[in-house]
C-alpha positions as CSV (number, residue, x, y, z in Angstrom):
1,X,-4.0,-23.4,-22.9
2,X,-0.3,-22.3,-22.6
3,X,1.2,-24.3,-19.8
4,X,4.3,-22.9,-18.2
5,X,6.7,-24.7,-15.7
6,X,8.6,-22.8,-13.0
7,X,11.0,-24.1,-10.2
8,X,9.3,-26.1,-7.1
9,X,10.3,-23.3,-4.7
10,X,8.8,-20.7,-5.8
11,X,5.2,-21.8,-6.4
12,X,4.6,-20.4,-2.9
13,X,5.7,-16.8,-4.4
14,X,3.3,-17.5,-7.3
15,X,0.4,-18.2,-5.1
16,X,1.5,-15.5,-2.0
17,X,0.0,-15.9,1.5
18,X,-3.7,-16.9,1.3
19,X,-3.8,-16.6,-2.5
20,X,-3.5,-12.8,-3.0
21,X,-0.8,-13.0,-5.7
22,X,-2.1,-15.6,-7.9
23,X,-5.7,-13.7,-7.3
24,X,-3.9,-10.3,-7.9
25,X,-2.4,-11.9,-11.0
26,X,-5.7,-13.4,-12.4
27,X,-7.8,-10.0,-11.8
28,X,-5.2,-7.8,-13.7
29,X,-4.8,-10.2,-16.3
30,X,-8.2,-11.8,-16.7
31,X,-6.7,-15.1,-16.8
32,X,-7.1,-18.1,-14.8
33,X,-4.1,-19.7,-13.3
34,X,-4.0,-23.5,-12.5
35,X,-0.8,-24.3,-10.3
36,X,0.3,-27.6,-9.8
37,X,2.4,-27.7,-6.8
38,X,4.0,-31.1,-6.7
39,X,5.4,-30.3,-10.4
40,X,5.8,-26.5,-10.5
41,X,3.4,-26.8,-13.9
42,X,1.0,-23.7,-14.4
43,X,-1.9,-23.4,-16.6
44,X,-2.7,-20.8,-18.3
45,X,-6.2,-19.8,-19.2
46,X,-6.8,-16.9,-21.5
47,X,-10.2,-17.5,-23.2
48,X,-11.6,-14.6,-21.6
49,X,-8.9,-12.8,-22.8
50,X,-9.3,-10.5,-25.9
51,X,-5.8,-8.8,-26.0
52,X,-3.6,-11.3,-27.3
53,X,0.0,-8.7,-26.3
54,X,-1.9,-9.6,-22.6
55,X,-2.2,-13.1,-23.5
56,X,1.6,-13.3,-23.7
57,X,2.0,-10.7,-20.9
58,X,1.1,-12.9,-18.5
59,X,3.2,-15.9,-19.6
60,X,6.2,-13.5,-18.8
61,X,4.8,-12.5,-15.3
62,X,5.0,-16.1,-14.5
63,X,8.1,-17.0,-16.0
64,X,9.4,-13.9,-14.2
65,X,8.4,-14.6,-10.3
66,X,9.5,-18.3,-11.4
67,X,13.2,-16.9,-12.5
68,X,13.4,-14.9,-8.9
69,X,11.5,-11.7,-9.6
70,X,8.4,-10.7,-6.5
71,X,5.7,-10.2,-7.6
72,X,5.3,-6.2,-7.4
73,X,7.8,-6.5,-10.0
74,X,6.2,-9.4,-12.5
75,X,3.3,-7.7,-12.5
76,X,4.9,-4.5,-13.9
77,X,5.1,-6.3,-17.0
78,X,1.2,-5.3,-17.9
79,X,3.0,-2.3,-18.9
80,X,3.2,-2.5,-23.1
81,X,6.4,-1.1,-22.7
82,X,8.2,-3.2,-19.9
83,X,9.5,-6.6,-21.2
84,X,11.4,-9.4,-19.6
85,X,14.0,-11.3,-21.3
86,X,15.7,-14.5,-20.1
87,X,19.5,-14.9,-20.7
88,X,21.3,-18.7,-19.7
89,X,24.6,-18.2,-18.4
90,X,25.2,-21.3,-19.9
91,X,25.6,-20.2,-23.3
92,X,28.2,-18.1,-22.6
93,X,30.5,-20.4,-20.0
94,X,29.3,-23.9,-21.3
95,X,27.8,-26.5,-18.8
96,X,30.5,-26.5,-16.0
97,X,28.4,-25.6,-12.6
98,X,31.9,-24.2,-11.6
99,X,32.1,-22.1,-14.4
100,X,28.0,-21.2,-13.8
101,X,28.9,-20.3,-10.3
102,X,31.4,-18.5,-11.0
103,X,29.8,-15.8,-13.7
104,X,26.9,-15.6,-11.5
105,X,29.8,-14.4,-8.6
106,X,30.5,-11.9,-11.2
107,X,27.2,-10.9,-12.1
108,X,25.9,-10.5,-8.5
109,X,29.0,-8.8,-6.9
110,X,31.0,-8.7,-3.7
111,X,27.5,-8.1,-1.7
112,X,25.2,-7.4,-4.7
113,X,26.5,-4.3,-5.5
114,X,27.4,-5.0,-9.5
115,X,23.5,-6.3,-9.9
116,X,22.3,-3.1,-7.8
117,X,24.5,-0.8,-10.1
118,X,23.3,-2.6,-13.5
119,X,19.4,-1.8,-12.0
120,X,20.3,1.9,-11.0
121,X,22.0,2.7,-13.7
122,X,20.2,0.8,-16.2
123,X,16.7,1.4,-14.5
124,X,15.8,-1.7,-14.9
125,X,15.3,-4.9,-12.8
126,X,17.7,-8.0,-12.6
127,X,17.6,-11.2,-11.2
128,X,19.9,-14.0,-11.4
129,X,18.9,-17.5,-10.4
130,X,19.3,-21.2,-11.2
131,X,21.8,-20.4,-14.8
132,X,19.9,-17.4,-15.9
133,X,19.8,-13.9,-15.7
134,X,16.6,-12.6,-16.0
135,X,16.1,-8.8,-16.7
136,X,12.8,-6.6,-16.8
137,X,12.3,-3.2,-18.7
138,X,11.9,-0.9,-21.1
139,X,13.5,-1.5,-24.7
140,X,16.2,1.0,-24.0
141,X,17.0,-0.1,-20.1
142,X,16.3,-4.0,-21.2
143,X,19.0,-3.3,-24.1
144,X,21.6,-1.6,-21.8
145,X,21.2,-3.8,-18.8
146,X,21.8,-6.8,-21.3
147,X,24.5,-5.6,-23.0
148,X,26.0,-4.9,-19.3
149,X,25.6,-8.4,-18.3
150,X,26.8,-9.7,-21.6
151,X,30.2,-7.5,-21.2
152,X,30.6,-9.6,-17.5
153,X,29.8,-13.0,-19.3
154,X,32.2,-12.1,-21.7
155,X,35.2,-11.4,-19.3
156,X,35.1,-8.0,-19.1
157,X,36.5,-5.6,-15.8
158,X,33.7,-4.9,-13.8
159,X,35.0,-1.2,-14.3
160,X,34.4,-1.1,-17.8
161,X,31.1,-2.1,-17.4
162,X,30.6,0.5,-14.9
163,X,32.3,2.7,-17.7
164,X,29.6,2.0,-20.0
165,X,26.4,2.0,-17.9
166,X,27.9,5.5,-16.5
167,X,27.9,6.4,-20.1
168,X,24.5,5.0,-21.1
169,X,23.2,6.9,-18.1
170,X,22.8,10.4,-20.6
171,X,20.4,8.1,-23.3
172,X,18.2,7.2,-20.3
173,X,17.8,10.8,-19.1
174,X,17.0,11.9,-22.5
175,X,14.5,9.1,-23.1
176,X,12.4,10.6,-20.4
177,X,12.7,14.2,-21.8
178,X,11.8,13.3,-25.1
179,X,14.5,13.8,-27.1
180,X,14.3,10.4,-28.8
């Protein structure tokens, strides 16, 4: 049984008022979730799960809700074309919390506006918490949102990264009418 451990604090986001998310999680998935809430550990039961793409699914809608993400949003991950990918800040700035702090400053925005642009324009969903970024989407959004927050870890102006999700803007619009 995969076994997956998420932060202490939000094992009450995993489980939601009365149950309902960790039951809404189980029923889509056709998994059973054992959450240890004293150690954050979850346990993951698939037998009764033939898809094996699912099996995996479901590890990323828990590692997603643990990484910041509500659950509305996890569970968009059923989807076989939405995928979440975890980035660590620190492998771009080292270990220094100061350093951490300060990309994640950079990331977020004066008043979360650079996240919010990176999800508009991007389409896809960010969160950044602990020293990740965590991102949720489709190949191209999940591609252009990285490669956004990887322009900010590498010192780029917040305007060029504007620049550059402005211009990616055009591939997303085409996407959806088919042109590739």
């Amino acid at each position: 049984m995969p076994t997956i451990k998420i932060p202490k604090d939000r094992i009450g986001v995993l489980i939601g008022e009365g149950g309902k998310t960790k039951m809404k999680i189980e029923e889509v998935t056709g998994t059973t979730l054992d959450i240890d809430s004293k150690t954050g550990v979850v346990e993951i039961d698939t037998r009764e799960v033939e898809d094996p793409v699912l099996k995996l699914k479901v590890e990323d809608i828990i590692r997603a809700i643990g990484r910041g993400f509500n659950p509305k949003k996890a569970l968009s991950l059923v989807d076989d074309e939405i995928y979440f990918e975890l980035m660590d800040i620190r492998s771009y700035v080292g270990k220094s919390s100061n350093a951490v702090h300060r990309m994640k400053a950079r990331i977020i925005g004066k008043e979360g506006r650079t996240r919010e642009l990176i999800e508009e324009l991007s389409e896809s969903y960010v969160s950044v918490y602990g020293n990740t970024v965590a991102i949720i989407g489709s190949s191209l959004e999940l591609s252009i949102a990285r490669r956004a927050i990887q322009m900010i870890l590498e010192g780029a102006e917040h305007s060029s990264v504007y620049s550059y999700l402005e211009s990616k803007r055009t591939d997303i619009k085409r996407r959806r009418q088919g042109f590739f």
